[in-house]
N, C-alpha and C positions, 0 to 999 in steps of 0.2 A: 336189306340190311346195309346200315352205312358206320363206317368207321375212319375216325379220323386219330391219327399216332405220333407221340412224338419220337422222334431217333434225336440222339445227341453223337455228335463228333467232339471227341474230347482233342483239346489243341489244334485246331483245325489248322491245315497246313500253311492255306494260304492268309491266315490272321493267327500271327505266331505270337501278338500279344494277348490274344482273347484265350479264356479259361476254356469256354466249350460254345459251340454253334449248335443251336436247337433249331432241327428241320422237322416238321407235320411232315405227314403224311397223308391222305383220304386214300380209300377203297370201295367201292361199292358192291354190292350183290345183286343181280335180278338174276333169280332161280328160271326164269324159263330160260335166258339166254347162255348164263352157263352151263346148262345142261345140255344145251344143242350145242355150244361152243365144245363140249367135251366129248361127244359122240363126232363132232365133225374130225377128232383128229385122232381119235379112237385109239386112245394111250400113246400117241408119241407126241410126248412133252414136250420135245426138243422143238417142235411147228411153235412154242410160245414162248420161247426163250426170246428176253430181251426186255426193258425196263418194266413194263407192266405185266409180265407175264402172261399174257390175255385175261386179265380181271383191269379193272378202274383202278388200278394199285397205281400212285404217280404219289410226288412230291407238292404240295399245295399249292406250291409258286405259281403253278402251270396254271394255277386257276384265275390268276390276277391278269391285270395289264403288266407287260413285261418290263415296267421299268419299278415294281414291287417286287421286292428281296424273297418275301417267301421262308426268311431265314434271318435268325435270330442269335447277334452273339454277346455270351456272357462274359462280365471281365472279373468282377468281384461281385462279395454277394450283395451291396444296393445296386446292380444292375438289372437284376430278375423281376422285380417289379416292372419297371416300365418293359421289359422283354413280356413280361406276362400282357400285361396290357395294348403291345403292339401286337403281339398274335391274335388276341381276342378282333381284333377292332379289323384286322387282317383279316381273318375267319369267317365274320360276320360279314364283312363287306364284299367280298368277293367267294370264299367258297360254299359258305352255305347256300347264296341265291342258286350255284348252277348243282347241288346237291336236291335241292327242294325239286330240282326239271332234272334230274339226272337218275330216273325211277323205274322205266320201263322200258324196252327193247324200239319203239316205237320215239322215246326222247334217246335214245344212242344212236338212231339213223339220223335223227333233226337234229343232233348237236354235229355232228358229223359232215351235215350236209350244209349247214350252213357257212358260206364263203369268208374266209377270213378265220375262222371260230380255231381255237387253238385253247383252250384254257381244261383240254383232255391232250395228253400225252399222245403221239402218234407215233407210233413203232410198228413192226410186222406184228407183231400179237397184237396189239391193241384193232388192228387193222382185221384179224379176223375175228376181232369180239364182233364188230361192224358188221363183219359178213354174218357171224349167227344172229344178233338184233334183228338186220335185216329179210332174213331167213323166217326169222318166228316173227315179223310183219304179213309175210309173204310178199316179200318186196324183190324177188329172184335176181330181178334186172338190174337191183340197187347193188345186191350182192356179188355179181357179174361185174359191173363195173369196178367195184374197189376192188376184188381179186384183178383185175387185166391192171387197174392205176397202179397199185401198190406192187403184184407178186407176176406180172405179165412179162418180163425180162423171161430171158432162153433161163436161166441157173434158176432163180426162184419159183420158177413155174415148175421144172422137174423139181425142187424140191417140197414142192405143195403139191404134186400130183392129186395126194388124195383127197384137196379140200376141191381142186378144182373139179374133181370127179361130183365128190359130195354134193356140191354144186348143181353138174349138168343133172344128177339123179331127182334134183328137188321139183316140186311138184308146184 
């Protein structure tokens, strides 16, 4: 399941002339990997705290080349047309293609692992959706790696004990 949301910021801070900035959102679901990402951490939510939560939940900018805004602001009401139609052409051009490959546990290790690739949020949660993808590939060694990149520091390692246990367990 794929969803994309809009949020609006009314008066946004840093455009104190614009009426409101309208940000998308996307999220994705793949049921096998959230289910293993959920068993990995076995009710402590606090292992997923932090932009994405451990789901595909991100801001749609992320999905562009970074010199697209991603974001949208209103001043009056004939501004929302062409805002509607800079999202659309937005949308279309950059987030659908990587939603279309953004489906299976198997395209979350290949988006992941490909050098440069940034257009998914990377935070510590996002970081062990990677590990459960990788997990339900049977990819052990892939999952290995990101938990030592990302959570292999002396502090983040005690405080993932359990994923990195969950880990050596896997088969």
């Amino acid at each position: 399941m794929q969803i994309i949301d809009n949020s609006f910021e009314i008066h946004p801070r840093d455009q104190p002339n614009a009426a409101a900035a309208v940000c998308p959102t996307m999220e994705v679901f793949v049921p096998p990997v959230d289910a293993l990402l959920k068993d990995i951490v076995d009710g402590d939510l606090g292992l997923l705290a932090g932009i994405t939560r451990g789901t595909s939940w991100q801001s749609i900018h992320h999905t562009s080349a970074k010199k697209e805004a991603g974001r949208w602001l209103l001043y009056q009401p004939e501004s929302v047309p062409p805002a509607i139609e800079a999202m659309k052409e937005f949308i279309q051009r950059w987030t659908l293609p990587l939603l279309d490959y953004y489906t299976s546990a198997e395209a979350i290790v290949a988006v992941d692992q490909e050098i440069g690739e940034r257009r998914v949020a990377r935070d510590r949660a996002q970081m062990m959706r990677v590990v459960a993808a990788a997990l339900a590939c049977r990819r052990k060694d892939y999952a290995q790696a990101v938990l030592d990149k990302w959570l292999g520091a002396p502090v983040p390692r005690r405080r993932y004990r359990r994923v990195f246990d969950y880990v050596d367990r896997a088969s």
